[in-house]
C-alpha positions as CSV (number, residue, x, y, z in Angstrom):
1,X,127.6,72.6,0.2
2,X,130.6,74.0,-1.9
3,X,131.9,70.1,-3.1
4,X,127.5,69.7,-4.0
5,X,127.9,72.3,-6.4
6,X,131.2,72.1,-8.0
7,X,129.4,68.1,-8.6
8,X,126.5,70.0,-10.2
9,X,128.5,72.5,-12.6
10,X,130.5,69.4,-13.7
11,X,127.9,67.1,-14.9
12,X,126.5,70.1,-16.8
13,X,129.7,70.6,-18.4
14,X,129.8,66.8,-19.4
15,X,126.3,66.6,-20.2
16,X,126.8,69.7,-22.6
17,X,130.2,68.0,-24.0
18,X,128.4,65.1,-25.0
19,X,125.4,66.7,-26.5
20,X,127.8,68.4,-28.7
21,X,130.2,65.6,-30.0
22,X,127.3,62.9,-30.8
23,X,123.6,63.5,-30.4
24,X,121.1,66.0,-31.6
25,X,121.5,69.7,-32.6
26,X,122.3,72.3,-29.9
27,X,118.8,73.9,-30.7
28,X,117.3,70.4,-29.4
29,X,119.5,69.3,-26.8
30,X,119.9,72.8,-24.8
31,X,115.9,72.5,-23.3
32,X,116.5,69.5,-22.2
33,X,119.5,70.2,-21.0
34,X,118.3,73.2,-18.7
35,X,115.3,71.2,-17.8
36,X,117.7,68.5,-16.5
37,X,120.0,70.9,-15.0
38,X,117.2,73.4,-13.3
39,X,115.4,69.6,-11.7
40,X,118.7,68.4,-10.1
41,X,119.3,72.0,-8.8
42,X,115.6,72.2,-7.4
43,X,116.3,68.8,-5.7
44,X,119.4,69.8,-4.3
45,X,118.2,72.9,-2.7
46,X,115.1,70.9,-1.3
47,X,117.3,68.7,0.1
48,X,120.0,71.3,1.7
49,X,116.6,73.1,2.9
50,X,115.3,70.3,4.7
51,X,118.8,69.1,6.3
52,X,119.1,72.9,7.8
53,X,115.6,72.8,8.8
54,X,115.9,69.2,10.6
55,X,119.4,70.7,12.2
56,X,117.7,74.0,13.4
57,X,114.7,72.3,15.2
58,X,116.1,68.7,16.7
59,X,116.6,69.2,20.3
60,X,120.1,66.5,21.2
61,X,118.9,63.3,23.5
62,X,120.7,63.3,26.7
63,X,122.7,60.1,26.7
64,X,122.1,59.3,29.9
65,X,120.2,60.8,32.5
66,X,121.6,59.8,36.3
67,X,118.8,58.2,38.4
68,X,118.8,59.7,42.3
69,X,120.0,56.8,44.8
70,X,117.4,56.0,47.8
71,X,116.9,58.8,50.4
72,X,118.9,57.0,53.4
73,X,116.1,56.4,56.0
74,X,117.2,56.7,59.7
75,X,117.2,53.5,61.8
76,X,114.2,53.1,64.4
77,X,115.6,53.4,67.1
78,X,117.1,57.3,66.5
79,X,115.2,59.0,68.7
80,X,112.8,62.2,67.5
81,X,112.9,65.2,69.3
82,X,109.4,65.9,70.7
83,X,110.1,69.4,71.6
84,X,112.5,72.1,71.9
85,X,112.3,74.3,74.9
86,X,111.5,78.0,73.9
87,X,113.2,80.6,75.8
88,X,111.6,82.7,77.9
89,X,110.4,85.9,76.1
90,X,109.4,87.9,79.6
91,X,111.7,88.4,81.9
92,X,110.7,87.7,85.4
93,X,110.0,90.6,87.9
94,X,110.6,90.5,91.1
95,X,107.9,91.1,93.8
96,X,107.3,94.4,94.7
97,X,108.4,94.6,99.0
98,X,105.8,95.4,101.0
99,X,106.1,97.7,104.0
100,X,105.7,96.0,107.5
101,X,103.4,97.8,109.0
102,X,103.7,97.0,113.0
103,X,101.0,96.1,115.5
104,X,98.2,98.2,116.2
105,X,98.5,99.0,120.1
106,X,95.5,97.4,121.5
107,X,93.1,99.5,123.3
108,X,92.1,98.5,126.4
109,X,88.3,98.1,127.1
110,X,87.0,99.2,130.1
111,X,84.5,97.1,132.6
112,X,81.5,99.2,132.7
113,X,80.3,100.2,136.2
114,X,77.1,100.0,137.4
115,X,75.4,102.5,140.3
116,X,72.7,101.3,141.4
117,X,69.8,104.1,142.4
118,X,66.9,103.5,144.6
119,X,63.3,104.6,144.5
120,X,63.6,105.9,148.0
121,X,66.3,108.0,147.2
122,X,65.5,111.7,145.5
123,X,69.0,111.9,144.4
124,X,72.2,109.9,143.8
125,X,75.8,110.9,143.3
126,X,78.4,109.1,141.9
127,X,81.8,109.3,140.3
128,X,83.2,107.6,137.2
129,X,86.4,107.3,135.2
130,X,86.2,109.0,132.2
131,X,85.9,106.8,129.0
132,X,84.4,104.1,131.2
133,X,80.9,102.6,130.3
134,X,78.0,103.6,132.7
135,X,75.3,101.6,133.3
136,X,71.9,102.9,135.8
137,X,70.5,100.6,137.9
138,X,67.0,101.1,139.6
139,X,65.1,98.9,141.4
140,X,61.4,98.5,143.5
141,X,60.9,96.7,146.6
142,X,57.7,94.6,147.5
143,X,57.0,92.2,150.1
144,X,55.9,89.2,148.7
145,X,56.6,87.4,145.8
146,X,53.3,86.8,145.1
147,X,52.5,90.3,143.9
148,X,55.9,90.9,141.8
149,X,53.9,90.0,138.8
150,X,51.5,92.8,139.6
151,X,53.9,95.2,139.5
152,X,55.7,94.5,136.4
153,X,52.1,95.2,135.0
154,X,51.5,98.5,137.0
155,X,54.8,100.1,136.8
156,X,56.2,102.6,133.5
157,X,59.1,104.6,133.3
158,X,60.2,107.7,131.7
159,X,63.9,108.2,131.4
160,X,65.9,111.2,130.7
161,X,69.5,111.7,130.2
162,X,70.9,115.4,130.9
163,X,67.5,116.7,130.2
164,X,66.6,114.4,126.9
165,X,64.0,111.7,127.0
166,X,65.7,108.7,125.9
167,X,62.9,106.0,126.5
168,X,59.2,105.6,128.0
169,X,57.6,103.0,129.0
170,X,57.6,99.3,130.8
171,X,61.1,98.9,130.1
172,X,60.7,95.4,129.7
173,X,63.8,95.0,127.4
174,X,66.1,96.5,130.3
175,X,64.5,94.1,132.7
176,X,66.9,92.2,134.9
177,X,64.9,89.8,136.8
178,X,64.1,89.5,140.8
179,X,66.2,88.7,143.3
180,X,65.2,87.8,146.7
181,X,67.6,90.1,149.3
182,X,67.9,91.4,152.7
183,X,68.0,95.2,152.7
184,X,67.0,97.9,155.6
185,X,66.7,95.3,158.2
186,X,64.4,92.7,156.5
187,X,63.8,90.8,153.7
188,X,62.4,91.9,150.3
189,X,61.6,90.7,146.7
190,X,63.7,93.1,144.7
191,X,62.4,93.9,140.6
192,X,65.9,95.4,139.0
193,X,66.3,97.7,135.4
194,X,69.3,98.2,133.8
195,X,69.8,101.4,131.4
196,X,73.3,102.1,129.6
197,X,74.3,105.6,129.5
198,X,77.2,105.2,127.7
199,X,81.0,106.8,128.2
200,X,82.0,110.1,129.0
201,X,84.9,112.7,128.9
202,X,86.9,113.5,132.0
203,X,86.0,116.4,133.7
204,X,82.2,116.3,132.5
205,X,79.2,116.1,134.3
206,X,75.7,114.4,133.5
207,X,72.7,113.2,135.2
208,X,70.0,110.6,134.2
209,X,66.5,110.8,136.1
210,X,63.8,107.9,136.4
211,X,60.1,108.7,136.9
212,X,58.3,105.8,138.0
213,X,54.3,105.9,136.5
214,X,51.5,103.5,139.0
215,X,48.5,103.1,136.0
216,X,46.6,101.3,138.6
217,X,46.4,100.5,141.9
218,X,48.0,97.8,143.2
219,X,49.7,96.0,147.2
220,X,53.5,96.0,147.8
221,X,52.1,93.2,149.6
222,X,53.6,94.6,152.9
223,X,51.6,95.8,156.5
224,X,54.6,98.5,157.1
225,X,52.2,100.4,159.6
226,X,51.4,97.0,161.2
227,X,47.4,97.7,161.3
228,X,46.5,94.4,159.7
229,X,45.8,95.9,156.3
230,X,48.2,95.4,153.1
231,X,49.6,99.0,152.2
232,X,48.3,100.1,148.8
233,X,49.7,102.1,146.0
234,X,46.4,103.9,144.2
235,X,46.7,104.3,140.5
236,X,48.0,107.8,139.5
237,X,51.1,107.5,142.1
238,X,54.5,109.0,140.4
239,X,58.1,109.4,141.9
240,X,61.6,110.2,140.4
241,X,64.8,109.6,141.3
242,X,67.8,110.9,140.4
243,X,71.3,110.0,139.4
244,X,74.2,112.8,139.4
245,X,77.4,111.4,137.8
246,X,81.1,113.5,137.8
247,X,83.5,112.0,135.4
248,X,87.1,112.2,136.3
């Protein structure tokens, strides 16, 4: 910008020169003079304007800008892990022992015993191990089979256990059938119950008593007084029997 200048003050100076030595009078020449001088300075400044405005704002090209080189691509055959084994985030406990507990001793069940108690008798004693199951037994005797029927229809019962009345009636459900048997020198039809009494302590005593009920009258089917006639029972009969039991 200095050289631009020291050009302009020159040609100003030679331009004045000449106007002096060989042209019009000063008066003329010095307007047209400054009007010269004041349009080449205007156009220089314009000009020194616009290069430093140009220089301020042009942003430099990059002369060459590299270009990225293919991604290498792994061959086919590379195999791809499918899945990475995690370790374990719990750890493991180990199973709580358990106490062995040993055998239970078996218990040893006792056969229950039966005593069998007859009609004819009034009383019955018996003895029993303690803890054992007892079981009564009574039965009634007739003469022909013909007549058992009858008798399962005629007979009740009322049973007592150490002074309690357990049960009344036909006893059908303790039933046990007849047996044909010989007994006090001849033969007889023979209609049995069966009653459980249940277990006892040692050293205790109990009885159980069966009162036998006729509700009408009815043949054993036997002649036991041999005078041709069929003895008879007449409705209304009763009996009891008795069974006396020490546990030891």
């Amino acid at each position: 910008m200095s050289k631009r200048w020291i050009v302009m003050l020159f040609v100003v100076c030679l331009l004045a020169a000449l106007a002096c030595s060989c042209g019009p009078s000063q008066a003329e020449l010095d307007p047209e003079a400054t009007e010269i001088a004041a349009s080449f300075f205007a156009t220089e400044t314009a000009l020194a304007s616009m290069q430093a405005v140009v220089s301020a704002t042009d942003t430099p090209l990059p002369t060459h800008t590299p270009v990225p080189t293919d991604t290498p691509v792994p061959p086919a055959n590379t195999p791809t892990p499918t899945h990475t084994p995690l370790p374990p985030t719990e750890t493991p406990i180990p199973p709580t022992p358990t106490a062995t507990v040993p055998p239970a001793t078996p218990t040893r069940v006792l056969e229950p015993v039966t005593v069998v108690i007859d009609w004819s008798e009034e009383v019955r004693r018996a003895t029993v191990d303690a803890h054992r199951p007892v079981i009564a037994q009574w039965r009634w005797l007739v003469c022909q089979p013909q007549v058992v029927q009858q008798w399962l229809d005629t007979l009740t019962f009322e049973v007592t256990i150490d002074g309690r009345l357990t049960d009344t009636g036909s006893m059908a459900q303790h039933r046990e059938g007849v047996r044909e048997e010989n007994l006090y020198g001849r033969r007889w039809w023979v209609l049995y119950w069966s009653y459980p009494m249940g277990a006892f302590e040692s050293g205790s005593f109990h009885w159980l008593e069966v009162e036998y009920h006729v509700i009408r009258s009815v043949t054993s089917g036997c002649d036991l007084d041999a005078d041709g006639h069929l003895d008879m029972v007449e409705a209304g009969w009763q009996g009891v029997t008795r069974l006396e039991l020490t546990v030891q």
